[in-house]
N, C-alpha and C positions, 0 to 999 in steps of 0.2 A: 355703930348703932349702940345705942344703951340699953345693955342687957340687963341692967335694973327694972326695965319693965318688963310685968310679966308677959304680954304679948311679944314684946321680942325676944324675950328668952322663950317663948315656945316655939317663933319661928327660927330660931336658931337651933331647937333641938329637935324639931322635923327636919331640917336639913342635914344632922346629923343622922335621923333615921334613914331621909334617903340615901345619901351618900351609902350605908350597908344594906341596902336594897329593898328596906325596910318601907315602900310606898304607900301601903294601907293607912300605918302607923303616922307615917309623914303628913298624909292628910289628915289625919285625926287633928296632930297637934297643932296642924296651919289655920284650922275651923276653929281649933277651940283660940286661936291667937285672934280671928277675926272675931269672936262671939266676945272676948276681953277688952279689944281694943277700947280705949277711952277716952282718944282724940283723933282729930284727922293724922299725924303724923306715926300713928301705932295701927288704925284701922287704913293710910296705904298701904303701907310695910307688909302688913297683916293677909290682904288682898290680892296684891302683889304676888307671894308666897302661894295661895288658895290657886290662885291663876296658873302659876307656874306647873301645878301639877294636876291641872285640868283636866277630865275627861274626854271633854270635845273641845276642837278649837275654838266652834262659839262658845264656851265655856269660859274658857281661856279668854277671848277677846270682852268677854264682859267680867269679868275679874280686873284685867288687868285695866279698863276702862276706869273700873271702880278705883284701884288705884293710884290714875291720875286726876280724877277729880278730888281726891285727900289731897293728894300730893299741894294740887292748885290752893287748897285751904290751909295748911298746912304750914309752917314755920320754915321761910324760904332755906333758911342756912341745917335746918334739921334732913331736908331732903334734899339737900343739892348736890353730892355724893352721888347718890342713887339714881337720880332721873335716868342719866344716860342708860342703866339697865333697863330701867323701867319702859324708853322708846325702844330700845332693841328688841323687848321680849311684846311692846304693842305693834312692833312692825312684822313681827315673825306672827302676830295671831291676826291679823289683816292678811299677812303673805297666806297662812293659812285658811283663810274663810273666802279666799279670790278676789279680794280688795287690792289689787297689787299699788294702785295712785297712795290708799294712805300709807300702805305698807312703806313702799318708798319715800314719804314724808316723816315718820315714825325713824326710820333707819339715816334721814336727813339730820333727826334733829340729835341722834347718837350719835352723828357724826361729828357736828358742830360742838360738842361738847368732849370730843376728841375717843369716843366709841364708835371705830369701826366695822361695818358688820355685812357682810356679802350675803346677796339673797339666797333662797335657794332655787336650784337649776329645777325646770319645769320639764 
């Protein structure tokens, strides 16, 4: 990721809050990377991030929806890295919302991209 822009470098420095358990803070600087973002491949990323530390899983599933429609706009070789997280964490918030058909579609296409990802047990 290029941490020259400043939305990735905010989401790279939420993640470093989370990581020391710093959540509140984490979401601040994932909002303030989505309110910066200035193309589709800084407002997925951006989204992405916001989604990840959701409140609700519909949260989460509409976050991280958001950032596969950047993604789809977006500069194929800029996110091609990324997808595979991108389906893992869209198939875990389908797994999460009772969708288990996309979930497993979601968790198909991390797979095909060599992200393997076992559901969770019910």
């Amino acid at each position: 990721m290029d941490l020259s822009r400043p939305a990735i470098a905010l989401c790279m420095a939420g993640t470093r809050l989370e990581f020391q358990g710093r959540i509140d803070e984490a979401r601040q600087r994932f909002a303030a990377a989505w309110d910066c973002a200035t193309d589709d491949y800084e407002k997925c990323i951006a989204a992405h991030y916001v989604g990840h530390l959701a409140q609700t899983p519909a949260d989460a599933l509409l976050w991280h929806q958001t950032a596969l429609d950047h993604a789809r706009h977006a500069e194929a070789a800029l996110v091609e890295s990324f997808m595979p997280s991108l389906y893992v964490n869209l198939g875990h918030a389908y797994e999460q919302t009772g969708d288990t058909a996309q979930a497993k579609h979601f968790y198909d296409l991390a797979a095909a991209l060599g992200l393997v990802h076992q559901r969770e047990q019910q």
